[in-house]
C-alpha positions, 0 to 999 in steps of 0.5 A, a space after each residue: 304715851 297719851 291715848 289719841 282716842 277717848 271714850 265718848 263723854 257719858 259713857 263708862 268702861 267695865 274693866 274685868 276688876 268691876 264686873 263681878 258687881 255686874 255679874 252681881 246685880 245680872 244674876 240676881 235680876 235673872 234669878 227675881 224675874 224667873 221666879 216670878 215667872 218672867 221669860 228673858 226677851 231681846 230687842 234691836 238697839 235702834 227702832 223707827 223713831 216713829 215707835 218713840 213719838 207714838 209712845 214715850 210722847 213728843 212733849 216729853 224730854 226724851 223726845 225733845 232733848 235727849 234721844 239719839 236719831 240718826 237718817 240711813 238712807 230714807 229710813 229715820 232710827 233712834 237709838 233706843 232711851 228706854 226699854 218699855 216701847 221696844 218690848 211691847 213693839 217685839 211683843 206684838 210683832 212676834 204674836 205673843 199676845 195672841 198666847 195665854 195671858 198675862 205675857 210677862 217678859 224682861 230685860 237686861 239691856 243699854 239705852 241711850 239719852 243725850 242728857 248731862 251725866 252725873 253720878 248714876 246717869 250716864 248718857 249710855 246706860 244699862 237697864 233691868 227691865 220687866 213688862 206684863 201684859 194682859 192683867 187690868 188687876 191691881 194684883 198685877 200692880 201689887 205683883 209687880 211692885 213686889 218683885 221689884 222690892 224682892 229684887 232690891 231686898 235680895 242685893 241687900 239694899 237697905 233705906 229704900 223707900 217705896 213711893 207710890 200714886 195713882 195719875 188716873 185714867 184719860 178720863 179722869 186726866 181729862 178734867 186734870 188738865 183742865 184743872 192745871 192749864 188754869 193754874 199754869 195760865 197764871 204763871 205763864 209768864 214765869 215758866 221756861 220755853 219748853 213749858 210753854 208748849 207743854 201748857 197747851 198739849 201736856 200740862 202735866 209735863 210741867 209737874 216733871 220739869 228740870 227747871 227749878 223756876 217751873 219745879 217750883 210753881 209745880 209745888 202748889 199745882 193741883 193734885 191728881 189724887 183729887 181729880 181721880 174717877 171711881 174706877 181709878 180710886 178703887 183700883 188705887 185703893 185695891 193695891 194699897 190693900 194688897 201692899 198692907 196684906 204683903 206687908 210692904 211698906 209705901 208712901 203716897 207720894 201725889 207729886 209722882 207723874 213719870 216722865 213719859 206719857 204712856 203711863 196710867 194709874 198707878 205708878 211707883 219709885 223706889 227712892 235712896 237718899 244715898 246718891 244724892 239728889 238722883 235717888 231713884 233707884 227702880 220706876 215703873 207703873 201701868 200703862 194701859 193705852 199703849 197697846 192700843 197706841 201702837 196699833 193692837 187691841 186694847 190690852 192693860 200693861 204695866 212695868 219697871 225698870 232699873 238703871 243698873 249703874 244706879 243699883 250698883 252706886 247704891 250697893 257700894 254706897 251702902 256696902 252691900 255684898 258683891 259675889 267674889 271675883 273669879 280667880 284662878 284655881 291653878 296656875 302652873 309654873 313651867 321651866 323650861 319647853 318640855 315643861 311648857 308642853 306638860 303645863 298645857 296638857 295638865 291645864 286642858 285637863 283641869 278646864 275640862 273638869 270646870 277650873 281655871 287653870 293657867 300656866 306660863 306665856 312670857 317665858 318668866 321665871 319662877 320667882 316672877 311665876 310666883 309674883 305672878 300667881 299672888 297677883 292672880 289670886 291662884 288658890 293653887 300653885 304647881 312648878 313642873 321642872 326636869 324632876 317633876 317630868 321624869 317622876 311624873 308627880 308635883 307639889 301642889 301648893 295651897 297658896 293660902 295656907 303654904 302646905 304642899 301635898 304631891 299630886 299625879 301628874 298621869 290622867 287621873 291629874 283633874 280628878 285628883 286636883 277636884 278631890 284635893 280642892 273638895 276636900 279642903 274646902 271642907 277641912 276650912 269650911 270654905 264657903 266655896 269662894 273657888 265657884 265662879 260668878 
């Protein structure tokens, strides 16, 4: 029968045989972000669309072309395309700024852009974010910037180079400008129509153009590296001397400009060349106006953020280590309603203790049990039958190694079943593939 109905074009399911790679890379990001001191944060879907002009910037792309905005009633909400804005938004709402600083916080959450999906890029897609506000230091930078590399060190990801630059402050930008509307005026002609306006309200917008025509021309535009204030050069030069003292290694990378325009100072890419052309698999950077842009005090902030679709590409691609997919500890094979009602209760017992248990639903077989347990990957198989009722006791059979031992089927049955596991555990030297994800 075919499906009347499809997902939408740019969006992915996540069947239970994939989510142990989510659960994967969620934990791991959890576990980084807490043990650099950030505190989880959630935020709505949608916003006032105003809070996306005021702050990723209407000549970028996002704004142009790829957000999600729809009218409810008199009110105009767009469906969030990235995390940053959002978090400082609940940021401020909630008073968080008004408590010790540095505020730091992060997130795992969807995001949407109406852009052309490839592998990667999809036009619903999901974010590992994190975001500190309060610290004008490039130790801040240099924080941050390690614990991204932590994060992408410990899913053991491998060939990743960190790139970094400075895109300055809006002084020294100012003279940047200027410095590229005299170079792009030039090439007026040759550049796309969206580039037109980015001449004349964010020249720096063409540097971060799809276009290969305008990508093109950007090659020999002046660089922002030259055009930096005292301040900016010495906050540049400050992280790369913490990076050294970290020993992490980087790149300088003049042509990296982020593609939204509440960015300051330093910014930063961790790049694969093991998904194609779409390498980067985490950005971030400073972005000290944009406090203030939504209407707070001024306070310096800066952030990152990874696509998770992205990090789990390149753990596949690159065959990094998944946790094991949750399994079931028992299942139970009843023959006939007597024995249905015994493998419930011994089931309840066996959750109450933590395991996963199962027994029988669609009146099957043995045989059919049994293929059904294989598939399952039960590590532990009981038959309940007429003689196993009346003696009050079972084979529990390891379906790895085929050995049965008897087991009580009374009220000591969990603790029973939790010494047996243990104790082959032990005996195998498992590594303790029966712990769930």
């Amino acid at each position: 029968m075919a499906l009347i109905v499809q997902r939408p074009l740019g969006t992915a399911d996540v069947t239970p045989a994939e989510i142990h790679k989510w659960y994967t890379v969620e934990q791991v990001s959890r576990n980084t972000a807490r043990t650099f001191g950030f505190r989880e944060i959630r935020f709505p879907t949608f916003e006032n669309t105003d809070l996306f002009l005021r702050s990723v910037g209407e000549t970028t792309d996002v704004v142009q072309k790829e957000m999600y905005t729809v009218m409810a009633k008199e009110s105009k909400f767009t469906l969030r395309p990235e995390g940053t804005a959002g978090t400082i938004r609940a940021v401020m709402q909630n008073g968080m700024l008004n408590d010790a600083l540095p505020q730091k916080v992060f997130y795992l959450t969807s995001c949407f852009r109406h852009e052309k999906p490839q592998a990667g890029r999809l036009r619903e897609f999901h974010q590992f974010g994190a975001e500190m506000l309060g610290s004008a230091s490039p130790a801040a930078d240099a924080e941050m910037i390690s614990m991204a590399h932590t994060l992408l060190e410990t899913l053991g990801l491998k060939n990743i180079e960190l790139n970094i630059n400075s895109i300055g402050c809006p002084v020294c930008r100012a003279k940047y400008h200027t410095a590229l509307k005299e170079y792009f005026s030039e090439k007026k002609s040759e550049l796309c129509e969206t580039c037109h306006s980015r001449l004349e309200k964010n020249p720096m917008r063409i540097l971060d153009c799809k276009s290969p025509i305008c990508s093109g021309i950007a090659k020999d535009a002046p660089l922002i590296l030259d055009f930096l204030c005292e301040e900016c050069s010495d906050h540049f030069e400050q992280l790369k001397g913490l990076l050294d003292a970290m020993k992490i290694s980087y790149r300088v990378n003049p042509k990296i400009v982020r593609g939204l325009d509440y960015y300051t100072k330093t910014v930063f890419e961790f790049i694969t060349t093991d998904i194609g052309a779409q390498g980067t698999v985490l950005a971030g950077g400073r972005y000290d106006g944009l406090v203030e842009q939504l209407g707070g005090a001024h306070t310096p902030a800066l952030g990152f953020a990874a696509g998770l679709e992205r990090l789990i590409l390149t753990m596949e691609k690159q065959g990094a280590s998944f946790m094991e997919q949750s399994k079931c500890d028992l299942y139970i094979a009843p023959m006939g309603s007597a024995a249905v009602k015994e493998a419930a209760r011994l089931a309840g017992l066996a959750r109450a203790e933590g395991f996963t248990a199962e027994y029988d639903l669609m009146n099957k077989s043995v045989k059919a049990q049994m293929k059904y347990a294989n598939k399952l990957g039960a590590a532990f198989v009981i038959v309940l039958g007429d003689s196993e009722l009346e003696n009050k006791s079972a084979k529990l059979k390891n379906m790895e190694t085929g050995e049965e031992t008897e087991i009580s089927l009374g009220d000591s049955f969990a603790e029973d079943f939790s010494i047996h596991v243990i104790t082959t555990r032990i005996a195998n030297e498992d590594d303790g593939s029966l712990l769930k994800i």
